[in-house]
N, C-alpha and C positions, 0 to 999 in steps of 0.2 A: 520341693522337687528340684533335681538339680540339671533337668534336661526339659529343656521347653519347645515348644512350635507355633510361630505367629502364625498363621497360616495366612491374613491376608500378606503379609509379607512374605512369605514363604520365606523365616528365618531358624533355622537352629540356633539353640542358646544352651551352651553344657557350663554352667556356672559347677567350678569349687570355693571351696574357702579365700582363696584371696585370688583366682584366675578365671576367666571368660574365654571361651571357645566360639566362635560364630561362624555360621555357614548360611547361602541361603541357593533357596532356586530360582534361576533368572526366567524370563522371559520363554526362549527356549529349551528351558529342562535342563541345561545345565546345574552341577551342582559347585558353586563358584565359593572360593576360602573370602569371609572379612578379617576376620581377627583372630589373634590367641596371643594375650599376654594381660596385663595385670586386670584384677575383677572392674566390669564396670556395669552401668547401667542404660536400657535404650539399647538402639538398634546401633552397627556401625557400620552402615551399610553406606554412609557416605566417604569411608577409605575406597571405596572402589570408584573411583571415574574411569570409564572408557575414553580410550585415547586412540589414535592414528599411528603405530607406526608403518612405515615404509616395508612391503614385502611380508607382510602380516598378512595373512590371508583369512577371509570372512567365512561365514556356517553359509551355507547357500540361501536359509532364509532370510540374512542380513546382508545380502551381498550388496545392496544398495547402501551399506550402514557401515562405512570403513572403522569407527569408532569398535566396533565388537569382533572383536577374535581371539580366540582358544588361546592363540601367541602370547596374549595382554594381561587373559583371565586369570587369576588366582583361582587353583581350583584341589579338589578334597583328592579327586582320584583322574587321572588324566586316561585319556584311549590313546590310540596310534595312527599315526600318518592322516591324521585329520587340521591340521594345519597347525596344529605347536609344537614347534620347533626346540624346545627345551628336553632337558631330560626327562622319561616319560619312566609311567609306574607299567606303563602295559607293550607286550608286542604278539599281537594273536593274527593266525591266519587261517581263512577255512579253507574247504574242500577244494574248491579251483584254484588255492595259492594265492589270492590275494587279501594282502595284509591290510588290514582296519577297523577302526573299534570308533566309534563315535557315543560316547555314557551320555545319555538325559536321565532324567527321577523317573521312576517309577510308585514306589511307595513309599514308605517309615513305617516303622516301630517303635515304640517306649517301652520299655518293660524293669521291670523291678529284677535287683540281681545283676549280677555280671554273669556274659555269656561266657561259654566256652571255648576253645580250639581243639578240634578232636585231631588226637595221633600227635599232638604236637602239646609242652608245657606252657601255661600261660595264669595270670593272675587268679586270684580265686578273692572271695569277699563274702562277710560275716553277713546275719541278718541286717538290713536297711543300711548296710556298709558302699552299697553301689545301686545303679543303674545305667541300664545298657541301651544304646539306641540303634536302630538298622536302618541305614538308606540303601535302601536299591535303585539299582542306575542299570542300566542295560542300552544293548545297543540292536538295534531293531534288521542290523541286513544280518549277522552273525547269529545274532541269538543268545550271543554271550549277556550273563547277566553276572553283576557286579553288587556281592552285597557287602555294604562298608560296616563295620562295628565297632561301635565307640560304647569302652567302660568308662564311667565315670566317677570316681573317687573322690566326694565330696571331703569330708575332713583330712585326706592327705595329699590334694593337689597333685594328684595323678590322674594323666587321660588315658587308656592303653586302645591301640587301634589293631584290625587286623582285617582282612576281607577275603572272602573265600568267589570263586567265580564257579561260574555253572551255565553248560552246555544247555540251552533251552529249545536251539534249533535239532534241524534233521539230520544233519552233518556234520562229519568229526569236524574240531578244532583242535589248532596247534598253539600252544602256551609256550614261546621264547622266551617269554618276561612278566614276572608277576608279583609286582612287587608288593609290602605290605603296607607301606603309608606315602602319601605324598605331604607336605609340611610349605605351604607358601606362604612367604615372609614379605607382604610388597617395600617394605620400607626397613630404614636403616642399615650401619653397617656396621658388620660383623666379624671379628674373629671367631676362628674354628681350632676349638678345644680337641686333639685327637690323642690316640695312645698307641704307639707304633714300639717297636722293640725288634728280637729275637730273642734265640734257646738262651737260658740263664740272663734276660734284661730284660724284662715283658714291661709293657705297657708306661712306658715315658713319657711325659706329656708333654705334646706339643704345643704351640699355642702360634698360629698364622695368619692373617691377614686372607678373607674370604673379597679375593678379587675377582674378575671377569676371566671367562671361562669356567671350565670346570673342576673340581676338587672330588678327588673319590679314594675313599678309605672303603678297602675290598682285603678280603682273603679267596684264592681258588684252592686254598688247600685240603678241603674236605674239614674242617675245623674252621671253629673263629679263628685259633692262633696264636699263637706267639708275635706275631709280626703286625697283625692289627686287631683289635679290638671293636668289638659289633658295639660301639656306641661313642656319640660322639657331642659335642656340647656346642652350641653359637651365642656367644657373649658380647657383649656391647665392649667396643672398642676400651672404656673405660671402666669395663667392671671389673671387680677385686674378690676376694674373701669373700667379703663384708660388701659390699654395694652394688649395686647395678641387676643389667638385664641381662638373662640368660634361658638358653634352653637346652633342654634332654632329652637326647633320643637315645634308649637304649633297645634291642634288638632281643627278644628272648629266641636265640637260635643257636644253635652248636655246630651248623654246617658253613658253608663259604655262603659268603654274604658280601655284600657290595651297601655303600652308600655314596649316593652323588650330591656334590653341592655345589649349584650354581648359581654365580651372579649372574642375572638376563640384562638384556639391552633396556628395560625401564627402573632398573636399578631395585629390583625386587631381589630375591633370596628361594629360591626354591631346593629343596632337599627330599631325596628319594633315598627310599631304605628296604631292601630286604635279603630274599635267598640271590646268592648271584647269577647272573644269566649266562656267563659263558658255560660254553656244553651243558646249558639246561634246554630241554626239551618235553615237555610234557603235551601228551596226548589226551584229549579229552573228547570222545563217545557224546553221543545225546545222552541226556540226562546226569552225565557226571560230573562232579564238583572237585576244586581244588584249594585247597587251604593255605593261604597264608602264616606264615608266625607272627607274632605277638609283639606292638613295641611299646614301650612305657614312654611316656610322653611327661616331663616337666615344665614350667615355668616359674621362675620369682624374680623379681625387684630386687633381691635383697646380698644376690651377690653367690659367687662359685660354692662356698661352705654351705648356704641353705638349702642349694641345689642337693648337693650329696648327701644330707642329711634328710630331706627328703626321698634320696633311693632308697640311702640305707632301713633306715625303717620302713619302708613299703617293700623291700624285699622279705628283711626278718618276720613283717605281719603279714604277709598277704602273696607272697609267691613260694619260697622255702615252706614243702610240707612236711621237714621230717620233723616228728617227736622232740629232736633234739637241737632245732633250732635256738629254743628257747634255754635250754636248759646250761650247765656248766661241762665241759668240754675234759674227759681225764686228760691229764697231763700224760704225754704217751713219751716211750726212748721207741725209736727206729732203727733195727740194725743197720739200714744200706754202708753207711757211709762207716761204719766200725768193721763190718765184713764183706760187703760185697757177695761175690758168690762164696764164699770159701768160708764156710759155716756146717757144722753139726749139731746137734740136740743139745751136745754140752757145753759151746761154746752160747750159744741163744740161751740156755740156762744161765750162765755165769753171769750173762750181760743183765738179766729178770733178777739175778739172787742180786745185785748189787746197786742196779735201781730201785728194788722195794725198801731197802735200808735207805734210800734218802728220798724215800715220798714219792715214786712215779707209779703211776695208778694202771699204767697199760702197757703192755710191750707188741710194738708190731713184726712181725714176721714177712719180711720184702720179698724182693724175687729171688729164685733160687730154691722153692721148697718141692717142686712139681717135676713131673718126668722126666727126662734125662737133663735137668737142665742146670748145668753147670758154667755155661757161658751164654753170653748172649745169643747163639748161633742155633739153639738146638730146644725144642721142648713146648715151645708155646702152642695152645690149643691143649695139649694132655696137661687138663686141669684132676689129675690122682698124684698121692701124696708119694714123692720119693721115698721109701724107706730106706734105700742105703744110705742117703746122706740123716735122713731122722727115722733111728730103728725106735720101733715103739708107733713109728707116726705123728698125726698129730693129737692126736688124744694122749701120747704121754706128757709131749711138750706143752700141753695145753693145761693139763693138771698140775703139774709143774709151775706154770704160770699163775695158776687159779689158788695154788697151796700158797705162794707167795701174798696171797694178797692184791695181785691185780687181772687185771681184765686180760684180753690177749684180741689180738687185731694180725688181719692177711690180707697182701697185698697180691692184686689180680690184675692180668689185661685180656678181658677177651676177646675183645675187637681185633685179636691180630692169632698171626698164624707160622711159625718155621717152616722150613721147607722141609726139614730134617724134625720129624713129628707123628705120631700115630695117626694127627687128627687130618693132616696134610696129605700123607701114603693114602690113607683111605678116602677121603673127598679133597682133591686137586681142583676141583670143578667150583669149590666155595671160596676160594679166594679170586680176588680181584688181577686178573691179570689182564693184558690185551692178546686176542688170536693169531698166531702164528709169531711173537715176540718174546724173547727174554723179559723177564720183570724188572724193572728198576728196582732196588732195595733200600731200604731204610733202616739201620739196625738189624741187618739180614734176617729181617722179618717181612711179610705179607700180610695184607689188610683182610678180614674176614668178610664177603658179599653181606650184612647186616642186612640188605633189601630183602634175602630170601628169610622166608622164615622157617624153613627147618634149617637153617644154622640160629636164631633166634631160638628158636624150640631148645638144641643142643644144646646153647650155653644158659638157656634158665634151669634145663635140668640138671649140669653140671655144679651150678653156682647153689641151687636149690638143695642139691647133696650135700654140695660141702656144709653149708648153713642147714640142715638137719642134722646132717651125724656130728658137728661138732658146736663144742661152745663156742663162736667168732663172735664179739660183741662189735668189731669195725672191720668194714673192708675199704682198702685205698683200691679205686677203683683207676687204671694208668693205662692212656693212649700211648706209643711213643714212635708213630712216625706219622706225617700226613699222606693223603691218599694220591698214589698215581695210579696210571695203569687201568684207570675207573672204566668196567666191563663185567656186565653181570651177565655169566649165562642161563641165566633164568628170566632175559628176557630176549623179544625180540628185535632186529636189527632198528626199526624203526622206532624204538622207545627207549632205544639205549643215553638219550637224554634225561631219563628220569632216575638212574642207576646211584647220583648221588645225592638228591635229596631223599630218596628211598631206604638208604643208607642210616641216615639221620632219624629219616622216622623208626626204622629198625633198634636204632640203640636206643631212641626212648621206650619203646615197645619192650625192650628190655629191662628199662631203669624202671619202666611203669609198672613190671610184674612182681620184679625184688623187692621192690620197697612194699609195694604193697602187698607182698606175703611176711615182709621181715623187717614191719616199719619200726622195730627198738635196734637194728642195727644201723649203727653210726656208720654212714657213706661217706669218704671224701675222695672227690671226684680229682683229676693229675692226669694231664698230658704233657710229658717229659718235663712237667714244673706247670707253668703257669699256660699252656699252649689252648686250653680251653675253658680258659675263665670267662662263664659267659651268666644272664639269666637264665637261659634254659636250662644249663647244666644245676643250675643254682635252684631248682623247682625239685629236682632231687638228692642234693649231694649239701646242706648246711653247709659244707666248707670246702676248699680246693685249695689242694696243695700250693702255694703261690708262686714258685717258681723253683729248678734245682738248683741255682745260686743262692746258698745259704753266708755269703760273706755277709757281713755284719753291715757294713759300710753302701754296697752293693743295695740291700734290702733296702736299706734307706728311701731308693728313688725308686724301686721296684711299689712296694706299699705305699707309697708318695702318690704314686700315679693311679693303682689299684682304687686308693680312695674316692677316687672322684665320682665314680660310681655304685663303689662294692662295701658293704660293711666290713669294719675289721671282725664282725665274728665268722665272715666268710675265708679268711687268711689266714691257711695252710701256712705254721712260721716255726722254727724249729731253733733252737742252740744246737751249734755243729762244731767238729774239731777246727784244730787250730795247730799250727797251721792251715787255713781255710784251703780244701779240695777244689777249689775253681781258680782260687785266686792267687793263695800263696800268700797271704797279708796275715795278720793275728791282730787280733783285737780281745781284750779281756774279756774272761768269761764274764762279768756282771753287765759290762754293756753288750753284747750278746743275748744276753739275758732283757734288757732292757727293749732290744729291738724284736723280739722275738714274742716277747709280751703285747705287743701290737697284732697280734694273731690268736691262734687256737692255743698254742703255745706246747709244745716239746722239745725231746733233745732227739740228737742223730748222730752218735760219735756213741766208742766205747768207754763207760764208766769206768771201769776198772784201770786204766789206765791216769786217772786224774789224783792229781795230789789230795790226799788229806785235807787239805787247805779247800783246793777247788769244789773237794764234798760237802763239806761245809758250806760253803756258797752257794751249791745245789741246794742244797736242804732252806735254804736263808728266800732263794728265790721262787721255790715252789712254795712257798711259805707266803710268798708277796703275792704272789699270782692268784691262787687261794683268797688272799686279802680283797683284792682288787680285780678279782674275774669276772664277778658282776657288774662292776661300773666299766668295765672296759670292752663287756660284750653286749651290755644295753644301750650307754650312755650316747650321748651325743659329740660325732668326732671335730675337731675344731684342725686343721694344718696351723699353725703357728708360724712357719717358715716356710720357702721352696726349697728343695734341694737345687732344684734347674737354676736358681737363683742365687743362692745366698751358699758356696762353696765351703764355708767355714765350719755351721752346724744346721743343722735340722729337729725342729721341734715342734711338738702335735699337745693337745687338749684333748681330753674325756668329761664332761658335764655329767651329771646323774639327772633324769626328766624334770626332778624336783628343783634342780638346781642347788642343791644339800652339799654334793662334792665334788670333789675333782681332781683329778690324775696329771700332771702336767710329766712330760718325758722330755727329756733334750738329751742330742748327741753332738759331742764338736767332732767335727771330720779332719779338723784343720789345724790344733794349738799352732800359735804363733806368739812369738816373742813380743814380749809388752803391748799384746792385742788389745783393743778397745774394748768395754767392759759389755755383755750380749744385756739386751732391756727385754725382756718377752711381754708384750701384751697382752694379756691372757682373754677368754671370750666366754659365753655362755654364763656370767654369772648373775645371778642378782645384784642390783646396781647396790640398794643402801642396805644390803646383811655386810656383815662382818664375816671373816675366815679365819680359823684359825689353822696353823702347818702344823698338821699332827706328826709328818714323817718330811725328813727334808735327806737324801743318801744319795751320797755320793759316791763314784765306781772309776777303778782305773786311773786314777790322777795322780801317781809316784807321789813325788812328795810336796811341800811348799805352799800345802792348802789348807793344815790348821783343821780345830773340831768343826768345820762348818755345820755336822749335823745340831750341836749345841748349839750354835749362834742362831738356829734358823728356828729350830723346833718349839712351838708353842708361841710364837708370835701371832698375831691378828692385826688382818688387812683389811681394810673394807673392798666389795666387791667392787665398785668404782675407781679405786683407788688402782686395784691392778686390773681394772680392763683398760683403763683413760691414761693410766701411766705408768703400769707395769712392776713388771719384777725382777729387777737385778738379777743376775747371776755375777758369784764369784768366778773370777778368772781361773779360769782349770789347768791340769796340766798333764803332759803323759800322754798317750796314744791313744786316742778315740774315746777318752775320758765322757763321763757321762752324771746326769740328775735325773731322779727323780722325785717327785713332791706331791706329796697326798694335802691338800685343805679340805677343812670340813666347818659347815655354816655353825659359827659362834652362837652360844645364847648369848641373847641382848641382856 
């Protein structure tokens, strides 16, 4: 059993493989946090001393007992305006207007399984993969009751929390703040691991000094974002890679979300995570309930890389439900960036006849194919197939396609709306605007009311059409503006707070019906690039475009950052022309190739336009990808280097579970004249096997480098030898020159 209850202590105990979680209930009903970090044994219920401070205010039955208050407590899920003063998970108010919540226990539950989250995606779990525990807490003037839900993921050292609340009294209540986990840390201190960015640079990693006051990593954009990222890490001042203490909070949510994190006056660590409460407003009726989202919870000893590696396969096993999670990813060409709008039948044929001769297994068809839609300005919502720009439709382009030898994929945004549009002329009323106000624009487009459900209804049976009457084997599914304007008139004035998380549950409502009418097409989820890389979009999309900066160099700290939470089989990553469309830089196509292989892996430029030479390269690299698709989609990811660190180059590891092989990549960003010679430490190996370098290729280095692939190929290293003292590289040379290096475990 991996969830216990002393009961004369009244302790919870959620043991995994190598972490312990403890909780217990105090005196009066409080449910107070002891621990969460490496596995141990026994109670820890002696980390909590009650202590004095000053202006701390006591529960009325301890008023004589300065030592006990709310202020001091560590605790699983906080109320309001009941004297802790810290960042709080709740802010409810009832009928007469006054605000407060005071949680004592009520009951528990153990049960086999993990629970659910309805309306919202969240973990799932094999037979005896999990068990789930429920404390309810409630608070006796409101009526509000508070039930906590902890999955428990014994073999992959994941906790996932989430709590739904419910109106028990006779009078409505008002939800300001609901958050889904509280995480009290009383000791030590901390860095905060975060990933902030923007359009074309998502998700950079931070790394800050968690001082006094408060830290909060929030998006209000109606999305996780471009700009901050729903999950964030606290690591011991001294932890690396490879050593130390850390933890993971990631958020399975796709809406604006907030987390806080505060150092308090007793030098504890408190962290609050979930939907964000500015203009949230939810109303709850007697008897109604409100659901939190889902957050994955880590811990290890062992350092930032074990951390990630722990998402990464707990996402791929256990949250990702499509079919093609698991499976190998066709290598796909994308018109956007070869045509933009300014494409016909024959021009998307030309680009399919000339990919198929060098091995690309799928061609997508971007935006541009749908109603009048010839620029950004005009079309969106009339999801029917333009025929004057594809006479035949898509059923000829698509045979077309299919006679060649590959798959065929279309690229959709529903969630949005032209002002100039059939769907817009005829319901003005479905888009999100404010009353009596011009609309702010974004891409002079308008967000679709997703809250209501006949525009839900609209767009499954639109989407439902296209995926009947044609062969679509992928759709890219593309947000591309965030939400202002947030004003549903399908409700009324007094719940107009609930307008954007309602939004949120609308587009899973959506994601929830497609896949599961049309769970063999391959989803990849894209807002304007990387703007909603989250779990929950990751519950239905295997893969998300990673961002629309496709510069070679760029990627580097893009996927850098991505990793710390997200598999690389989640990373939407492409070869694109060159001169690079964002940046104006060139980098060779093979380290292009190289960095791009760190994802799902396609191209996004016109073929036809590439030398002979570069065809060749094509054919050589979808050739390697193919080689090494499985060890790079299953394997275990190692970062080798920082980019935020080490300006020179950047270099990453792929293990196979067995420990049998491995993929080493390096990119120099930097050659520099009589540079110091790079050592790479390599990770994940078996200490006393041997390796041998079945493939050692080199890309982009002009001249002065000699057959290095000769000198390297068929050597044998013991696996100690290159984790304890590494592996040379030769001095490279040229512009964003590149290696890679396949070893494979020697027989003895």
């Amino acid at each position: 059993m991996s969830i216990s209850f002393q009961r004369d202590e009244g302790i919870f105990a959620l043991n995994t493989q190598n972490t312990t979680y403890q909780m217990q209930i105090d005196p009066l009903g409080y449910l107070r946090h002891l621990y969460y970090g490496r596995r141990v044994s026994g109670s820890m219920e002696h980390l909590y001393r009650p202590v004095d401070f000053g202006f701390s205010p006591n529960p009325y039955p301890s008023r004589y007992t300065p030592q006990i208050s709310l202020d001091t407590m560590p605790q699983e899920y906080t109320g309001c305006n009941a004297g802790d003063f810290r960042v709080s998970c709740l802010t409810v108010s009832g009928r007469e207007g006054a605000c407060g919540a005071e949680l004592r226990y009520v009951s528990h539950e153990i049960l086999p399984g993990k629970y659910a989250v309805e309306g919202m995606p969240s973990a799932f779990a094999g037979d005896g993969e999990a068990e789930t525990l429920v404390v309810t807490l409630a608070d006796e003037v409101t009526g509000l009751e508070v039930a906590l839900y902890y999955g428990v993921y014994e073999a992959q050292d994941i906790i996932t929390r989430a709590a739904r609340l419910r109106n028990t009294g006779t009078g409505a209540l008002t939800l300001e703040r609901a958050a889904s986990l509280c995480l009290d840390i009383p000791f030590g201190d901390w860095d905060l691991l975060h990933f902030q960015g923007r359009h074309n640079m998502e998700r950079q990693a931070v790394r800050t000094p968690v001082t006094g006051g408060i830290q909060t990593v929030s998006s209000r954009r109606g999305a996780s974002s471009h700009q901050h990222n729903p999950f964030v890490i606290l690591a011991g001042r001294d932890t690396t890679e490879e050593h130390g203490d850390c933890y993971g909070l990631m958020l399975a949510y796709s809406g604006s979300h907030r987390t806080d994190i505060e150092r308090d006056q007793s030098g504890g660590t408190r962290v609050v995570m979930g939907i964000h409460d500015e203009q949230f407003r939810w109303t709850l009726s007697p008897g109604e309930w409100f659901q939190t989202p889902e957050v994955l919870l880590t811990f290890t000893h062992q350092g930032l890389g074990q951390l990630s590696r722990s998402y990464h396969r707990f996402i791929r096993s256990n949250l990702c439900r499509s079919p093609w999670t698991n499976r190998r990813r066709p290598v796909l060409i994308n018109n956007w960036e070869a045509t933009y709008f300014d494409f016909d039948t024959e021009k998307i044929i030309s680009i399919a006849r000339q990919a198929s001769t060098l091995g690309v297994e799928m061609l997508v068809l971007d935006d541009g194919w749908f109603g009048a839609r010839d620029d950004e300005n005009r079309g969106l919502g009339d999801w029917f197939v333009n025929e004057r720009k594809l006479p035949g439709g898509l059923s000829r382009l698509i045979a077309e396609v299919n006679g060649l030898g590959m798959k065929f994929g279309l690229w959709v945004e529903p969630e949005m709306v032209n002002e100039d549009s059939d769907l817009y002329r005829a319901h003005p009323d479905w888009a999100l605007t404010l009353p009596g106000r011009e609309p702010t624009m974004g891409r002079n487009q308008l967000v679709l009311d997703m809250g209501r459900p006949e525009v839900v209804n609209y767009l499954c049976d639109r989407l439902s059409a296209l995926l009947d009457t044609y062969h679509i084997d992928y759709i890219k599914w593309d947000m591309n503006r965030s939400l202002t304007d947030v004003y549903s008139r399908a409700l009324p004035p007094e719940r107009q707070g609930e307008a954007a998380h309602r939004y949120v549950l609308g587009v899973y409502d959506l994601l929830e019906r497609i896949t599961a009418r049309f769970p063999e097409v391959l989803l990849e989820g894209c807002a304007g690039g990387g703007g909603r890389f989250d779990a929950g979009m990751l519950a239905y999309c295997p893969q998300i475009w990673c961002s629309d900066d496709t510069d070679a160099v760029e990627r580097l700290t893009i996927q850098y950052g991505t990793s710390f939470g997200y598999p690389v089989s989640a990373m939407g990553a492409h070869v694109s022309a060159c001169p690079n469309h964002q940046t104006g830089r060139t980098v060779s196509l093979d380290t292009r190739a190289v960095v791009a292989m760190s994802g799902t892996f396609g191209y996004e430029l016109d073929l036809n336009l590439l030398t002979e030479e570069e065809k060749a390269a094509v054919r050589r690299q979808i050739q390697r990808f193919h080689r090494y698709g499985d060890l790079i989609r299953q394997g275990d990811y190692y970062r080798l280097s920082a980019p935020t660190q080490n300006t020179d180059y950047t270099a990453w590891q792929t293990v196979s579970e067995d420990r049998g092989e491995a993929l080493v990549s390096v990119v120099v960003t930097h050659v520099r004249a009589t540079s110091p010679l790079i050592c790479l430490r390599l990770r994940g190996l078996e200490e006393n096997a041997l390796y041998r370098v079945r493939e050692f290729a080199v890309f982009g280095t002009g001249n002065a480098c000699g057959d290095l692939s000769g000198q390297e190929e068929g050597r044998v290293y013991s696996g100690g030898g290159l984790m304890y003292g590494g592996f040379v590289l030769p001095r490279l040379y040229g512009d964003c020159p590149s290696i890679q290096i396949y070893l494979e475990r020697a027989a003895k």
